[in-house]
TORKOL-69045 format. One record per residue (C-alpha): x, y, z. Coordinates in steps of 0.2 Angstrom, whole numbers, padded with zeros to 4 digits, always signed. Layout:
XYZ/...
END
This chain:
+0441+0640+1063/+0437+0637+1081/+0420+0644+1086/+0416+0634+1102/+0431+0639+1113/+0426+0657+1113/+0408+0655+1115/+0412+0646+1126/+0422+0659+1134/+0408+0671+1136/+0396+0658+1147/+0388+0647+1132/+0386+0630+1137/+0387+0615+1124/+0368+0612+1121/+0367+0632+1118/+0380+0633+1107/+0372+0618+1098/+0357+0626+1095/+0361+0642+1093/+0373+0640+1079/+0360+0629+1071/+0349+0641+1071/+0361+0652+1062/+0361+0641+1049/+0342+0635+1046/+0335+0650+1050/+0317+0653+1056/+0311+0635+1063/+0302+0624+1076/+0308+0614+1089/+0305+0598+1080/+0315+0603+1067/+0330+0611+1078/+0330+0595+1085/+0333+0585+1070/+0346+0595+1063/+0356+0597+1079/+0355+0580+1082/+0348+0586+1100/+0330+0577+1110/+0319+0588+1108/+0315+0592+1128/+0334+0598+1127/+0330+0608+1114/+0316+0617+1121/+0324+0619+1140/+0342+0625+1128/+0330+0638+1119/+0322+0645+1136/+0341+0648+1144/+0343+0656+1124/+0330+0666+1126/+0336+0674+1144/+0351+0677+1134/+0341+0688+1121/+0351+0675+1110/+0334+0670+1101/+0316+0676+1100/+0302+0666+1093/+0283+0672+1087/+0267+0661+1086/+0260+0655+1067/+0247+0643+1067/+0250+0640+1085/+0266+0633+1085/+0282+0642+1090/+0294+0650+1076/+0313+0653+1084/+0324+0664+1078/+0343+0668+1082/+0347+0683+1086/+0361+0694+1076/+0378+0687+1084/+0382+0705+1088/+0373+0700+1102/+0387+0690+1107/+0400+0705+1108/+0386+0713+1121/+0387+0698+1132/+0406+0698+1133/+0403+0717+1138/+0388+0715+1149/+0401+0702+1158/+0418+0715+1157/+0407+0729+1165/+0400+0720+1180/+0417+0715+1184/+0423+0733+1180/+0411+0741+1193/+0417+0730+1207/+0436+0735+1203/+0440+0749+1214/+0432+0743+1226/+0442+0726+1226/+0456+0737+1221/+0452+0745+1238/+0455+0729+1248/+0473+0732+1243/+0476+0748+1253/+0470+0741+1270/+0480+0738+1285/+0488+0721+1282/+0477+0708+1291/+0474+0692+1287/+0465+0695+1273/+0456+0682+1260/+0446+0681+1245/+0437+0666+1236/+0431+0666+1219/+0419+0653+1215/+0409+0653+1197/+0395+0645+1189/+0378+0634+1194/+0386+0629+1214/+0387+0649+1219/+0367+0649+1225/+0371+0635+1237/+0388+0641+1244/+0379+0656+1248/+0366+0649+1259/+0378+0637+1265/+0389+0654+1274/+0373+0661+1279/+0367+0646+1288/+0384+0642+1297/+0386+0661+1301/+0368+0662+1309/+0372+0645+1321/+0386+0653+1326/+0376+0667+1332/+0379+0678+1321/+0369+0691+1309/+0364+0688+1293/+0363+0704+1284/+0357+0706+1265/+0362+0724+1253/+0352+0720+1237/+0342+0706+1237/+0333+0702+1222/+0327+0683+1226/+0320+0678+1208/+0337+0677+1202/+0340+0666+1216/+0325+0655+1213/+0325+0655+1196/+0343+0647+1195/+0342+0635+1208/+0323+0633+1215/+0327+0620+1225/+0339+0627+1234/+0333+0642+1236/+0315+0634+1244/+0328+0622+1255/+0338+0637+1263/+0320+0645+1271/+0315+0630+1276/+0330+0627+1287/+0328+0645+1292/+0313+0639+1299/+0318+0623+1305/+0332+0631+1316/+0322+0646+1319/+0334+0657+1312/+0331+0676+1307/+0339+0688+1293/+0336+0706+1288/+0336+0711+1267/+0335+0726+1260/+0327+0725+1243/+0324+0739+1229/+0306+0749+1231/+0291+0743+1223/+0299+0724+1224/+0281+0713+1226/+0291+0697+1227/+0296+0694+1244/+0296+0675+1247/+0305+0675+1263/+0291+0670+1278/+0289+0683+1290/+0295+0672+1303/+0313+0672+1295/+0314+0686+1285/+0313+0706+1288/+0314+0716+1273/+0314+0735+1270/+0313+0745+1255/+0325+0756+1247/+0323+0769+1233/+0332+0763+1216/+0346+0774+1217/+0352+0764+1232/+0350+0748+1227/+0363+0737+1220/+0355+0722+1209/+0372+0712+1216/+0368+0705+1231/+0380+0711+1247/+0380+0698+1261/+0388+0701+1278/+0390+0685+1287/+0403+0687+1302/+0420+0691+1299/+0414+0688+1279/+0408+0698+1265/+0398+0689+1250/+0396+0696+1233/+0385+0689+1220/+0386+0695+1200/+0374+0691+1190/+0379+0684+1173/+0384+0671+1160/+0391+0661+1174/+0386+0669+1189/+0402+0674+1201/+0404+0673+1219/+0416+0682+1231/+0419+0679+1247/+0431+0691+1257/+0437+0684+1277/+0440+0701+1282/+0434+0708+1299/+0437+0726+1293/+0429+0723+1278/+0415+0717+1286/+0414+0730+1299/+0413+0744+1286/+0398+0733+1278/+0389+0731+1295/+0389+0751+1296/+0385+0754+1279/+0369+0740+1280/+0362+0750+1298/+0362+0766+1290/+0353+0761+1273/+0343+0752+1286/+0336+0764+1294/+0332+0775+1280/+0323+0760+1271/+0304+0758+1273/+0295+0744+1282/+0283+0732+1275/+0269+0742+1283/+0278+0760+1278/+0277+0756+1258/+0259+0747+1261/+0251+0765+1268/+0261+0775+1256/+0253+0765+1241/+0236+0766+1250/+0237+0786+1250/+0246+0786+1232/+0231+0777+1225/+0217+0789+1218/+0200+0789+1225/+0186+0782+1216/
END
């Protein structure tokens, strides 16, 4: 029976399939000796098992202070394919949506896998030295960083470099807000308005992110579109709180001593 196609089907990469179905086999073990049954160097093996781990496709515990991993039950497998069906299902209407406007010259790119980080920040930047705005619906930047660092640290530097500015609006109580001040604006938003996908509105563009077992980018040239965007943006924008707005409130929240 073929078991790599449909692994490979849900978003498994060769080295993970490798491992993973190795540790199926041996059970509990160490690194050193998932290396020598897979036939894998170990520092493949231990960066294949971090990406597992993210998965939830393997967990490890600590006996004599070395690492035991484990794989997890392959029911887990059947929850990725589903964790990947619904983030596509709860972006069909509104993709269905796109259908019923007015007939304009209307696009949409689909772009999947490790590049989508960069062709982001690549639309970004060209939209910004065209004079445009750079407006961000549900940034959540340790995803960006943690797939691509480099990237990411590349696109606020040439933020800097041009002296470019964007505005992001990020979920409330988010602490990691990497972007300089001199770049970046950020307000906050209670969770109920925050979408963990990020919405870019670049010009006459609209640029979704879904996060997942490859990661998806869309890209829709549509100036309606992105007019009905820019709307929605201002108004959660003026509703978000500052920097300084969630600092005070914390600053009253916090019990005297």
């Amino acid at each position: 029976m073929d078991l790599l196609t449909p692994l490979k089907d849900i978003g498994l990469t060769d080295n993970e399939i490798k491992v993973y179905l190795t540790l199926l086999k041996i059970g509990t073990s160490t690194a050193s000796s998932i290396s020598e049954r897979s036939g894998m160097y170990r520092p493949y093996v231990y960066d294949t098992l971090e990406k597992l781990q993210e998965k939830s496709l393997v967990s490890y515990v600590h006996k004599n202070n070395k690492k035991f991993f484990s794989a997890t039950h392959p029911d887990r497998l059947l929850e990725l394919q589903q964790i990947k069906e619904e983030s596509i299902s709860n972006i069909l209407p509104e993709l269905v949506s796109f259908t019923k406007l007015p007939r304009e010259e209307t696009k949409v790119e689909l772009y999947k896998g490790k590049e989508v980080i960069k062709i982001q920040f690549r639309e970004a930047l060209k939209c910004l030295k065209e004079g445009g705005d750079s407006f961000i619906i549900g940034a959540e930047e340790k995803n960006y960083e943690k797939r691509d660092p480099i990237a990411f640290e590349k696109y606020f530097n040439d933020l800097k470099r041009y002296g470019f500015k964007e505005k992001a609006i990020v979920e409330e109580g988010t602490t990691y807000l990497p972007g300089p001040t001199e770049t970046t604006e950020y307000r906050f938003v209670a969770k109920e308005f925050f979408n963990p996908n990020p919405t870019s509105i670049l010009n006459d563009k609209v640029i979704m992110i879904i996060w997942g077992t490859p990661d998806y980018l869309i890209i829709i040239h549509s100036k309606q579109m992105a007019d009905a965007y820019r709307k929605q943006f201002k108004l959660l924008w003026e509703i978000a709180k500052t920097k300084e707005e969630v600092e005070r409130d914390n600053e009253t929240t916090q019990p005297s001593s």
